[in-house]
C-alpha positions in Angstrom: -29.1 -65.9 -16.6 -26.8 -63.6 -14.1 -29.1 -60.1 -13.8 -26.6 -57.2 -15.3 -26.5 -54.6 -12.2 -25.7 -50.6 -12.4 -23.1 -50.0 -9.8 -23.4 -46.0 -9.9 -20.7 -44.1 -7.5 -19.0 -40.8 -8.1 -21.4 -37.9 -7.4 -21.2 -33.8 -7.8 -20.9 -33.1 -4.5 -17.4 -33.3 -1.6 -18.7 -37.1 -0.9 -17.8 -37.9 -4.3 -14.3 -39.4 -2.9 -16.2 -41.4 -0.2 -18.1 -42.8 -3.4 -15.8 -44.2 -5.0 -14.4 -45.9 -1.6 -17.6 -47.6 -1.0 -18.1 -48.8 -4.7 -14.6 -50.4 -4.4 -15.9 -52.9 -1.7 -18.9 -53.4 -3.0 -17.7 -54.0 -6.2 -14.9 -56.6 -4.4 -18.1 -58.6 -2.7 -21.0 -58.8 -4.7 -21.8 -62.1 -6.1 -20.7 -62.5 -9.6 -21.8 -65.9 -10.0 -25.7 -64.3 -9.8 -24.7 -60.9 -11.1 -23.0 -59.2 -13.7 -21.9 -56.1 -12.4 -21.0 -52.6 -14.4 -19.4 -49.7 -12.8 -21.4 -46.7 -13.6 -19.6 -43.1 -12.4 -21.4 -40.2 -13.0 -19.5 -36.7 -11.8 -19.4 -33.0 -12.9 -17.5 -34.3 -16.3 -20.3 -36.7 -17.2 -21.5 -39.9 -17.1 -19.3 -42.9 -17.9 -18.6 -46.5 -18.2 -15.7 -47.8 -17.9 -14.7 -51.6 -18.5 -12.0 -54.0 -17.4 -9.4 -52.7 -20.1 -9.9 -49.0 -18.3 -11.7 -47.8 -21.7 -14.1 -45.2 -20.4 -17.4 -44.7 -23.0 -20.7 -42.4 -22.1 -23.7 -43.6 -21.2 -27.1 -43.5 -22.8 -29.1 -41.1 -20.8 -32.3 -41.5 -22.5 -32.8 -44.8 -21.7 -29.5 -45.7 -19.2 -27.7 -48.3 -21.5 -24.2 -48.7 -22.2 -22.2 -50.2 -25.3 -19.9 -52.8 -23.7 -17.7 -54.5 -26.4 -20.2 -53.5 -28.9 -23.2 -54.6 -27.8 -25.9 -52.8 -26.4 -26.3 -53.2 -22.0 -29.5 -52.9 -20.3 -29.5 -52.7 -16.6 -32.2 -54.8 -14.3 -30.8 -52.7 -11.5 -29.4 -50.0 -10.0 -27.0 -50.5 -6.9 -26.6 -47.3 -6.0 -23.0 -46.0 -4.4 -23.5 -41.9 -4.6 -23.3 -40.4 -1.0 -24.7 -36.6 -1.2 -26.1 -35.6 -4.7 -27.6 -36.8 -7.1 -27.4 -40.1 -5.8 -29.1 -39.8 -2.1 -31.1 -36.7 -2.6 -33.9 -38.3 -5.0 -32.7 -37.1 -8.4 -31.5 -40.3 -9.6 -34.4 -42.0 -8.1 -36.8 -40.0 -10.0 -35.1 -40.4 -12.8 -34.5 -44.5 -12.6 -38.8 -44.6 -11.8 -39.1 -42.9 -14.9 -37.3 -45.6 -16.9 -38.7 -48.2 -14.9 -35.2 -49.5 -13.2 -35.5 -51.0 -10.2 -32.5 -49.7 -7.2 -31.5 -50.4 -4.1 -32.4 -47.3 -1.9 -35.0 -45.1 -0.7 -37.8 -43.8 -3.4 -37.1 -40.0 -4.8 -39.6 -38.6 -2.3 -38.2 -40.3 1.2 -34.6 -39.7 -0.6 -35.6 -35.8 -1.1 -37.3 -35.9 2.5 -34.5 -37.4 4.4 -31.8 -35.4 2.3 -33.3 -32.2 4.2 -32.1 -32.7 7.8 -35.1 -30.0 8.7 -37.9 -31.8 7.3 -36.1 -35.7 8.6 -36.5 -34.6 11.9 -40.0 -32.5 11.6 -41.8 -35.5 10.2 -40.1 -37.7 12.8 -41.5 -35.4 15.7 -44.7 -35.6 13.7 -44.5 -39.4 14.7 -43.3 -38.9 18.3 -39.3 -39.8 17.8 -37.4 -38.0 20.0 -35.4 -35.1 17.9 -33.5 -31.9 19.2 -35.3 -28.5 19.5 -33.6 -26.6 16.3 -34.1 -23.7 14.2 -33.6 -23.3 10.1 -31.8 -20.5 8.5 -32.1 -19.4 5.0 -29.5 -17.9 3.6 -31.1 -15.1 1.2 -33.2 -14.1 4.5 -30.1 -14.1 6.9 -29.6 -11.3 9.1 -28.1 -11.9 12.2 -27.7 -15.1 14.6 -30.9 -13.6 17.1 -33.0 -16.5 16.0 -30.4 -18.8 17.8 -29.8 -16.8 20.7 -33.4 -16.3 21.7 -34.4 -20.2 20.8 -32.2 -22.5 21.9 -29.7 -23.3 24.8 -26.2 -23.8 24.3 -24.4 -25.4 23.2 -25.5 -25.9 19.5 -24.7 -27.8 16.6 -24.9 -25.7 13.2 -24.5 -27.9 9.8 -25.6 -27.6 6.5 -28.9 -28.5 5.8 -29.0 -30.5 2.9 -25.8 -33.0 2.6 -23.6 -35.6 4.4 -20.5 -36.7 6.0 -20.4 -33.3 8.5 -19.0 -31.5 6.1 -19.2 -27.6 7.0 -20.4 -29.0 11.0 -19.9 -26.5 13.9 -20.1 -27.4 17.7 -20.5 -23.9 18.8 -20.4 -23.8 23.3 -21.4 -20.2 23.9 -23.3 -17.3 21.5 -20.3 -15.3 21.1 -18.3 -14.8 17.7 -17.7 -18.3 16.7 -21.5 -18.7 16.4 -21.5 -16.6 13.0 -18.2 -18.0 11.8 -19.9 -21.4 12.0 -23.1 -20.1 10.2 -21.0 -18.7 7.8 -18.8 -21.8 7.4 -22.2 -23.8 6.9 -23.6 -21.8 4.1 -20.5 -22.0 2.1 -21.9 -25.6 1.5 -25.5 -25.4 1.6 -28.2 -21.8 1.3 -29.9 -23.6 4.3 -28.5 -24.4 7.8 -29.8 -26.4 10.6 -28.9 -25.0 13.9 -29.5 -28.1 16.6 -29.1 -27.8 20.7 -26.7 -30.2 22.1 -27.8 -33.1 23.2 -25.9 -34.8 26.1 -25.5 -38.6 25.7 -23.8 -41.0 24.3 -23.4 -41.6 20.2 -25.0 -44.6 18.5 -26.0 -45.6 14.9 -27.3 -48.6 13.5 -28.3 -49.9 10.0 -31.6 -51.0 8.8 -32.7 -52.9 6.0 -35.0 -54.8 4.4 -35.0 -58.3 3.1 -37.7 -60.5 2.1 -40.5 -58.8 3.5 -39.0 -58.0 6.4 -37.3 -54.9 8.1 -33.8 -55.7 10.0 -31.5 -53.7 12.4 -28.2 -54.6 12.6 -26.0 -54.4 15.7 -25.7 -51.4 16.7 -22.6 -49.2 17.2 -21.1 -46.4 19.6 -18.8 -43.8 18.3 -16.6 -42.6 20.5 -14.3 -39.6 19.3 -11.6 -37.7 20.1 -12.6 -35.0 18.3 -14.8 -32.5 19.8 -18.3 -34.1 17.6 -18.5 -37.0 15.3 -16.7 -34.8 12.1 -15.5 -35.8 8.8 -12.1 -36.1 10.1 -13.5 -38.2 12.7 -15.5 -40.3 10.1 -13.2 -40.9 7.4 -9.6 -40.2 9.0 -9.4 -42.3 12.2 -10.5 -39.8 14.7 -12.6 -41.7 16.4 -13.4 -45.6 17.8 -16.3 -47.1 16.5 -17.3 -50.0 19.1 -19.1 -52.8 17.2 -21.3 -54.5 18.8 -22.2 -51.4 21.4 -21.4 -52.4 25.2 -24.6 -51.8 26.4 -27.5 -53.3 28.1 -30.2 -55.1 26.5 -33.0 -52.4 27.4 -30.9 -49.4 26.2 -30.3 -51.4 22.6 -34.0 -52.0 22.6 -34.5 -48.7 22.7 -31.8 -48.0 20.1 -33.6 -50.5 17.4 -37.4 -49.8 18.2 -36.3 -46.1 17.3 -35.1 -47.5 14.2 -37.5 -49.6 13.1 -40.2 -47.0 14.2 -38.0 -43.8 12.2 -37.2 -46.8 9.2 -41.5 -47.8 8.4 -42.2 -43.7 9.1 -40.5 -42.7 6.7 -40.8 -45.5 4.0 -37.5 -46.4 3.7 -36.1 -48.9 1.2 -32.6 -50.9 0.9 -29.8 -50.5 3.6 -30.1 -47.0 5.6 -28.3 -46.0 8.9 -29.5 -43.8 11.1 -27.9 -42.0 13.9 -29.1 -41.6 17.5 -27.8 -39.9 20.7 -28.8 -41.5 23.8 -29.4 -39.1 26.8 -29.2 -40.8 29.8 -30.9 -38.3 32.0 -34.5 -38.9 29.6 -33.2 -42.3 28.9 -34.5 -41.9 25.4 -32.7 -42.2 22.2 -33.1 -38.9 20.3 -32.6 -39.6 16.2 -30.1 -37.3 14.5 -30.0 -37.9 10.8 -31.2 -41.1 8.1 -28.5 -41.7 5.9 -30.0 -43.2 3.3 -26.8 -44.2 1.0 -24.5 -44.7 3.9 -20.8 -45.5 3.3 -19.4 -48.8 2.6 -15.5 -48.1 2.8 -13.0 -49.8 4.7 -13.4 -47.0 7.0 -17.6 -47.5 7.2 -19.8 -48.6 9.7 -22.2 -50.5 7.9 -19.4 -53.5 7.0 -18.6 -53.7 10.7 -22.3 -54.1 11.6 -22.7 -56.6 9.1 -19.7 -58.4 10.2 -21.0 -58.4 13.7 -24.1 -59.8 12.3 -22.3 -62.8 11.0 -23.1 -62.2 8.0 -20.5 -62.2 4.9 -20.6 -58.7 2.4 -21.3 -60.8 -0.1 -25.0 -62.4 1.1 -25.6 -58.7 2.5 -25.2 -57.1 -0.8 -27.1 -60.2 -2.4 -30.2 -59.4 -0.1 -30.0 -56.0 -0.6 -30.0 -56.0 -4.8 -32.8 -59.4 -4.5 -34.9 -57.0 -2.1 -35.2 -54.0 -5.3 -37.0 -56.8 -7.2 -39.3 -57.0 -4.9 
């Protein structure tokens, strides 16, 4: 009997749009001779199903079911598609362990951990993974952009704490006014902003995930931009060359996925993640930038190259990846 899977995309936050990109190929690769797949979108307006005639009908949230032609729709899993909240912050994941539905990412605590860029890259210094020197600002606390000044060199990198795809992300080269336009343009999405030094180097990220027992990298990729830093408009609207498989030697990649693997089993992550590195020549050291832990699977994603370059086909990735929330 096929095992009736929960695609949930959509999402209350600006990634809601990259959502629904990603659920479109995943949706057009998993395999539907094991699974029985339901599109589940959940946005500001509520939850919803909505089947192959386009009929749209709420779901249950007491016990996440759906009526589908009548009859009742329990779920044996959650594939989950919702980049920024509630979907990669922990909140659905707290609320799926309380039902007892297995997913396909992180747990609600390394999803709430790795959702705050502060505390991803405290606990990773905790376990001796290279990280940038930074400083936190609060917004209800702010005064003045001092605390930068007298910290760190320039230049800096000031983002939103909490959320994804570089939205509200600042290179700032010198601490002169566009320093507190860019803290100012990073709390209009977030009440806490991460202010990072530059790190010279080249760009990297790779996925990792897990599959019967066993924790995999996939090839790894350099993104090379014309933009001045790795920005949504760079992510999502060709502003950049993504180079999959990375030209680099083998010791470098080494590097690349021991950091990985290392920042992956640290932080107890589950299902497919991608995390981001710089790689400063000068230390020869790859210093992590972010876990993503619901990274995008669009036409424009990174992830479907990698496991392209892999040799694998989308459709035994996503296979692995539902069979591993099973486990």
């Amino acid at each position: 009997m096929k095992k009736r899977i929960a695609l949930v995309t959509g999402g209350y936050s600006g990634e809601a749009a990259i959502s629904y990109k990603s659920a479109v190929t995943v949706q057009n690769n998993i395999d539907t001779e094991k699974f029985e797949v339901y599109k589940i979108d959940i946005n500001p307006q509520g939850w919803f199903f909505e089947d192959t005639n386009g009929n749209k009908t709420n779901v249950n949230r007491e016990n996440f079911t759906i009526t589908d032609d009548g009859n009742i729709v329990k779920f044996d899993a959650i594939l989950l598609c919702i980049h920024g909240t509630p979907g990669e912050d922990g909140k659905l994941q707290g609320y799926f362990d309380m039902l007892h539905i297995p997913y396909t990412s992180c747990d609600a605590t390394t999803s709430a951990l790795t959702f705050n860029k502060r505390f991803t890259v405290a606990v990773a210094a905790f376990g001796d993974i290279h990280v940038a020197k930074s400083v936190m600002l609060l917004k209800d606390s702010y005064k003045n952009t001092d605390p930068i000044t007298q910290q760190l060199k320039f230049p800096v990198f000031v983002k939103p704490n909490n959320g994804g795809s570089s939205i509200g992300m600042s290179k700032v080269m010198h601490a002169d006014e566009t320093l507190e336009l860019a803290v100012q343009k990073a709390f209009k999405e977030d009440n806490q902003i991460l202010v990072e030094e530059f790190i010279q180097g080249r760009e990297f990220t790779i996925g990792v995930f897990k599959t019967k027992g066993k924790i995999i990298t996939l090839p790894i990729t350099e993104v090379v931009t014309t933009n001045e830093f790795f920005d949504f408009e760079a992510k999502y609207e060709g502003k950049s060359k993504e180079i999959t498989p990375a030209a680099i030697d083998e010791s470098m990649a080494n590097q690349i996925r021991e950091a990985a693997l290392k920042t992956y089993s640290l932080l107890n992550c589950k299902g497919i993640v991608r995390i981001d590195f710089i790689y400063n020549s000068a230390d020869a050291q790859p210093y992590m930038l972010e876990v993503n832990t619901v990274p995008g699977h669009s036409a424009a994603s990174i992830v479907p190259q990698q496991v392209a370059a892999m040799g694998w086909s989308l459709k035994d990735f996503y296979t692995a990846v539902i069979e591993e929330a099973f486990i």
